[in-house]
N, C-alpha and C positions, 0 to 999 in steps of 0.2 A: 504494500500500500504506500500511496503517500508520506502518508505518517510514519511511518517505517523508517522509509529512505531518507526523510528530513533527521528523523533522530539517529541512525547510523552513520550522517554526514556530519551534523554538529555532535555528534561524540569524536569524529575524528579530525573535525578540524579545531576541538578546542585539547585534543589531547599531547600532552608536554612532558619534556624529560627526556631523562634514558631509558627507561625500561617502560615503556610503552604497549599494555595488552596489544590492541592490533594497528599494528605500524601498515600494515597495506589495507589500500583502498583499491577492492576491484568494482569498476560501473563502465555502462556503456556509453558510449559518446551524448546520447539523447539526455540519458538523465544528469553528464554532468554540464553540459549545453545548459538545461534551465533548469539547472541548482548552481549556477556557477558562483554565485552571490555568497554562498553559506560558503566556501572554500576561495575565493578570488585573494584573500588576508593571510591563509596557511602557508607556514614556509614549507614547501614541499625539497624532499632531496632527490628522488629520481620520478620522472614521468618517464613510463612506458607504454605509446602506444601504438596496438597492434591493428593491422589491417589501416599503414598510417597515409595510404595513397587517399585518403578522407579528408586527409589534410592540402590536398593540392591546391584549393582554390585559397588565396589569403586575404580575399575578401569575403569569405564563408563565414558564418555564426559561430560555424561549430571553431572554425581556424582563428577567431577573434576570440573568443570563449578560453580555448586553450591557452591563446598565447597571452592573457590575460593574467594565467597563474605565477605564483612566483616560485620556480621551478630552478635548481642549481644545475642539474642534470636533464637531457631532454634526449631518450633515444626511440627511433620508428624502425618499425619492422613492419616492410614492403614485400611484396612478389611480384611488382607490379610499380614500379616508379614512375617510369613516362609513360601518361596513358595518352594524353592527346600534344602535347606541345612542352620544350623546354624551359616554359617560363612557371609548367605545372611544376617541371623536377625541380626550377630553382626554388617554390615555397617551400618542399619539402628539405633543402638544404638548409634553408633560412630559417626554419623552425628549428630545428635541430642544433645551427650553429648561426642563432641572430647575426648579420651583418658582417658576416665571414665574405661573403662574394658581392657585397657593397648594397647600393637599393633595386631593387628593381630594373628600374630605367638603367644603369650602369651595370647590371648584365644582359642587359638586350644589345644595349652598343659594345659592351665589350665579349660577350662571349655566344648571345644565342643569335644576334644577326648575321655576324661573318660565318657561324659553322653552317648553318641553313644556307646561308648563299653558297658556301660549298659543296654541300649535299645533291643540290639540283643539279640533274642532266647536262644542262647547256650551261655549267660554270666557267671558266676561263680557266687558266693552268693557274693565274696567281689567287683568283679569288679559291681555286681547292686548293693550293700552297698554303693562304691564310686560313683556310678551314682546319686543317690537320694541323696546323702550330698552335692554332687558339683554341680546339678541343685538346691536344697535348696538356696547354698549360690547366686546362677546367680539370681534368685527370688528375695534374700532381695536386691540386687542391683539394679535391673530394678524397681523392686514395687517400687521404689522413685520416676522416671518418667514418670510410662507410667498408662495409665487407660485406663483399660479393658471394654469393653461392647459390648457383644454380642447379638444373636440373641431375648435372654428371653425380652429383652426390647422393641424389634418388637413385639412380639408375645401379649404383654398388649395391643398394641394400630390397631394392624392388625387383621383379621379373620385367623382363624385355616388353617392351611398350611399342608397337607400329605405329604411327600415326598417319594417316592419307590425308590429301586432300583430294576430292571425289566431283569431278566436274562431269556433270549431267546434261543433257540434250534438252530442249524443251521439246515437249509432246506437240505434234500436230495444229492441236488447238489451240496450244500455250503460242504457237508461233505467230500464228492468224491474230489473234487478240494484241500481241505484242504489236504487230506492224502496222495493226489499225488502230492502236494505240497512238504510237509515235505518228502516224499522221493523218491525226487529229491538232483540230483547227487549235485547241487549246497549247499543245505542245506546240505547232508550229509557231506561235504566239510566244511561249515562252523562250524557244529560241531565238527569235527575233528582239526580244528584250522587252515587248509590249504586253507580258503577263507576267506576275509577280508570283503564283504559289508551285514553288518546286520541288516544297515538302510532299504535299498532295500526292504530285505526279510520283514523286520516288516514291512512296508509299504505295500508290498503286502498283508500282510494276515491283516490287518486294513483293507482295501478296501475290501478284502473279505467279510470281516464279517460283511459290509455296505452291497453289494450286489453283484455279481458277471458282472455285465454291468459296474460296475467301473473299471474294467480290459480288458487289450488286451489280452483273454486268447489266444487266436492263436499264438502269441509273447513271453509271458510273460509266459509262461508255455508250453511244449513238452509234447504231448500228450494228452492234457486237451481235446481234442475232443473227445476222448473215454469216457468224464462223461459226454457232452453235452446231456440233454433231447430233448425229439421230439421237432421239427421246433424253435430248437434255435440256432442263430447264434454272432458269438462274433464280435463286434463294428460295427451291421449292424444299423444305422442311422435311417429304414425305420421299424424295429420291434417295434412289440406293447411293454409296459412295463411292466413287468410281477412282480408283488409282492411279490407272493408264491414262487420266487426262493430264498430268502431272509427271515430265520426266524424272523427277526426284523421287516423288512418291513411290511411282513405277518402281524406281529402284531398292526403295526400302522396304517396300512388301515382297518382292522376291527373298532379299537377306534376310529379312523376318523370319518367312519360311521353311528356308533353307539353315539358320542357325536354330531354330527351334526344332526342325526335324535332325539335322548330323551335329549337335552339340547338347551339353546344357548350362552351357550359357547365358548369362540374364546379359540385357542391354539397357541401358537411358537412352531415351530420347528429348533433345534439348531445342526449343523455338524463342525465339524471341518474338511469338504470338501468339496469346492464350488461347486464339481462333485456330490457329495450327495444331494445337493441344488435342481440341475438338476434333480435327480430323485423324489423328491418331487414333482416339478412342474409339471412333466409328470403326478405325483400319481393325483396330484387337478383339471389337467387339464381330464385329463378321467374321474373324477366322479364331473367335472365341479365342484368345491369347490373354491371361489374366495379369491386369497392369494394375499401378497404382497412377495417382498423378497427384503433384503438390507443384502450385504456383500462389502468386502473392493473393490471392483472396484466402488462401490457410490461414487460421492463427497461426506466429509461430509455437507456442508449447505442442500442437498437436503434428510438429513437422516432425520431430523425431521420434515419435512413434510411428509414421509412416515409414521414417527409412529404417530403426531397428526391423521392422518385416521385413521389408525388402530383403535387406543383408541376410537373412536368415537364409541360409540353405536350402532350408525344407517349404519354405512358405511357396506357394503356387503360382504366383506373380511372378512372370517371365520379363515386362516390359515396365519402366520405371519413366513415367512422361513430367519433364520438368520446364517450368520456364525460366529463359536464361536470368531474367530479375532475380527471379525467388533464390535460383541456386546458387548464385554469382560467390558466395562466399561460404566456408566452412561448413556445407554437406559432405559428411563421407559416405558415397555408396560403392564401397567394395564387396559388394554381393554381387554386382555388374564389372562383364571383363570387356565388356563393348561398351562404345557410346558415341550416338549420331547427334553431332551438332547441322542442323536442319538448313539455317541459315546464316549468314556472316551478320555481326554487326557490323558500324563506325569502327567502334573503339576496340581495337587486338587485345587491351588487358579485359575486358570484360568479353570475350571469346577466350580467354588464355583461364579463367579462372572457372567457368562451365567447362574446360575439355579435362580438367585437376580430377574431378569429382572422382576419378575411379582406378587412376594410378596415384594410391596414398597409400600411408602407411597400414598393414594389415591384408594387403594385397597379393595374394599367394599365384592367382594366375597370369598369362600371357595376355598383356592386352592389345585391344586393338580400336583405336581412334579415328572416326570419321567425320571431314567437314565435307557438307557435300554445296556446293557449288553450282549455279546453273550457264551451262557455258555461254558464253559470247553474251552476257545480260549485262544490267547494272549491276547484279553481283559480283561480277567477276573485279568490275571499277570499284566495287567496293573492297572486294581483297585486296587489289591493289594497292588502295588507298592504307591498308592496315599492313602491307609490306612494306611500305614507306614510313608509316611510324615504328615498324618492329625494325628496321634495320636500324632508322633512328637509335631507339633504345638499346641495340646493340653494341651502335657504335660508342655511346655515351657511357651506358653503363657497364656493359660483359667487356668494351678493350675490342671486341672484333673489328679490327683494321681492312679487313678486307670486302666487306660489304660492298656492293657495287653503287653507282649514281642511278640506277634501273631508271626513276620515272622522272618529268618535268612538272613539275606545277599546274601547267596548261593542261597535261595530256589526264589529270587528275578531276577535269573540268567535263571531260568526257562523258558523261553518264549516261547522255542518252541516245548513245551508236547505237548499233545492235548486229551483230554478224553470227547469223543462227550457221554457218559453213564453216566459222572458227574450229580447227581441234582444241584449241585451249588458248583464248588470248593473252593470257598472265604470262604463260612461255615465249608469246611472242612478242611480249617487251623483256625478256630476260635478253644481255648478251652471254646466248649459254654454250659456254665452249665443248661441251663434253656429245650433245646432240646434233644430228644431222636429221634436216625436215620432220622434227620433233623428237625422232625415238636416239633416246642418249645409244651411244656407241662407244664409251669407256667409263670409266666407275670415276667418280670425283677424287680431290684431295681428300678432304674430310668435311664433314657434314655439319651445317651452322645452325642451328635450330633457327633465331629470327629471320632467316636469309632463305628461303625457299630455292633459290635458282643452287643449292649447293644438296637438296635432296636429288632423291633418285627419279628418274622420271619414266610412266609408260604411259604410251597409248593405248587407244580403249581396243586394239586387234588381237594379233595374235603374242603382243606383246609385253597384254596385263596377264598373262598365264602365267609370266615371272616371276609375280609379285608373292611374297608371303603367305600373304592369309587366302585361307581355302574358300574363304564364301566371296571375297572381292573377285576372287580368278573368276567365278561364274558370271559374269557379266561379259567378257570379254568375246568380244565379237556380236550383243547381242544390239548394239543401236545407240544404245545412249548414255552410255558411259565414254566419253569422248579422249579423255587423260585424266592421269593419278601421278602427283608428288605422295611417294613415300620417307619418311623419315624414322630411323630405326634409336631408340634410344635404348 
């Protein structure tokens, strides 16, 4: 209660000495956000906190709140540092070590404007000259506070992990909708710069590329009934659910199949739309496959007893449906040794933090990770867009020197091409020396985790029969699986 939390708080910030019954105060951001008041006066000697990428924005409540306290010590623990831009990583240095790398404004001029101008594609030799000197010097400054450790240290004490990325065909219908999509007088408009909502538009063609039942095409699209196939009808309640209009789907119901008949296996499945969610269910509930599903309208007290089931060996629940909000942070479901991330976001750490869920600690089997991808769409500019902040974060934080310039600015502006004849556009902005007209034809140096062009690559032929895992080999050759980056940790 309230009342609880005020008297546990004013007992601890009015208690003094050396021997102090209880010296730590554990709360969660929210409640110490609006109780900051009763504690704002306490000399604290270490603040620890975790999951501190919360702290990015420094003009946040909760980042004004904190940095309010009078704190001698101040340490954050991240997985996840840059999640959209360097001026996030410098709050999180600047909390940690106030006024270490100057104010704000004085490291945009001195350290995140030249690196970014080197980062881009079309830089000059001297503006990446000053890129690589001025992230040098940002380096010998942060290596004083921070310690790095990534994935490699999993990977000694966990089972081997595959990870794909799984770029998908769009179905028939998905293509028809898409092209009469793009011209439509509204988008032509928005190209021309004389319409303003391009949330909208990307919104729609995300749902698309999930499945065409997530849309009010009758509404949401003029004339879309002239691509409508036989006996289909838009937001009819009372239709079966059809998989095959949907190259993605298509694909996840065959794997379904196929790992619930030759394994036992549990999988998650992960959307960044609770509407996607709903098509899942419909998928488990027609081939009778017993799932659970937790998104943000759960309480949380009743989330984890949702996933102690799940994790249970014996429980009956084959498919675990999450949305990436709800699970974004500290769910362990290692009762699942699969898991299908549906669709990309924006932001790579909140994809980086959904694909966590099931190589954790406690994890006895081989996993196997899928993003699945819709090829030649605005998803595909949307991964993109999140290989250009992962290589970012690469560069800044893991030391990886070798990440390439891959995209421009401009070409990140791109969202609404569309080339359904692509095998995989992502490859074809890689300069990827190891492939020839897509299908690699030597094995890499070594493999970067944020840097995709340094995984393995096949095509969706006779190519992906290479690949690892026994249920992604079946796909190969059948249409719409187009290419797969593998990465093997």
């Amino acid at each position: 209660s309230k009342e609880n939390t005020l008297k546990a708080l004013r007992y601890f910030a009015g208690a003094q000495g050396r021997l102090i019954a209880q010296p730590v105060l554990i709360i969660s951001y929210e409640s110490l956000r609006t109780n900051i008041e009763v504690l704002k006066n306490t000399k604290i000697g270490l603040l620890l906190c975790d999951e501190g990428h919360r702290l990015k924005n420094s003009n946040s409540q909760l980042f004004v709140a904190l940095n309010s306290l009078q704190v001698q010590r101040r340490v954050i623990l991240s997985g996840t540092p840059i999640q959209n831009d360097l001026s996030e990583y410098f709050s999180l240095l600047n909390f940690a070590n106030p006024g270490l790398l100057g104010t704000p404004n004085e490291f945009r001029r001195n350290y995140e404007n030249p690196i970014l101008r080197g980062r881009d594609a079309n830089a000059s030799e001297k503006e990446r000259e000053i890129s690589d000197q001025k992230l040098g010097e940002l380096l010998d400054v942060v290596s004083k506070f921070i310690i790095r450790r990534n994935n490699d240290i999993l990977s000694k004490y966990l089972p081997v992990k595959f990870e794909h990325v799984v770029f998908c065909r769009l179905s028939e219908f998905q293509v028809s909708l898409y092209n009469k999509f793009l011209g439509s007088s509204d988008i032509q408009g928005l190209l021309r710069g004389t319409m303003s909502q391009p949330l909208k538009a990307i919104t729609f063609l995300k749902k698309l590329c999930n499945h065409p039942d997530l849309l009010n095409l009758t509404n949401e699209l003029k004339g879309s009934k002239d691509c409508f196939p036989a006996n289909y009808s838009s937001r009819d309640r009372r239709r079966l659910f059809r998989p095959e209009l949907s190259g993605k789907m298509l694909v996840l119901d065959r794997m379904l199949e196929k790992i619930k008949k030759e394994t036992n296996d549990k999988i998650v499945l992960i959307s960044n739309y609770t509407q996607t969610l709903d098509l899942f269910e419909q998928l488990c509930r027609s081939k009778k496959y017993g799932c659970l599903r937790l998104d943000g309208s759960m309480p949380i007290k009743k989330r984890q007893t949702l996933v102690t089931r799940f994790n249970d060996p014996h429980s009956p629940e084959f498919v675990f449906l999450l949305s990436s909000k709800a699970g974004g942070c500290g769910l362990n479901l290692i009762g699942a040794n699969r898991l299908v991330l549906f669709d990309p976001d924006w932001n790579p750490a909140s994809d980086q933090q959904a694909l966590a869920r099931v190589w954790r600690d406690g994890q006895k089997k081989e996993c196997f990770i899928y993003r699945f991808i819709s090829t030649g769409t605005i998803e595909e500019k949307i991964f993109q867009r999140q290989s250009h902040k992962q290589s970012l974060s690469s560069c800044v934080v893991d030391e990886e020197e070798d990440v390439e310039r891959y995209f421009t600015f401009e070409s990140l502006k791109r969202l609404f091409l569309f080339d359904p004849d692509t095998m995989c556009d992502t490859h074809s902005t890689f300069k990827c020396l190891k492939c020839e007209n897509g299908v690699q034809t030597r094995p890499g140096e070594s493999m970067t985790y944020g840097d995709t062009n340094t995984w393995d690559h096949f095509t969706g032929g006779d190519d992906l029969t290479k690949i690892h895992d026994d249920i992604l080999k079946l796909e190969a050759n059948r249409g719409i699986v187009s290419y797969v980056f593998q990465y093997m940790s």
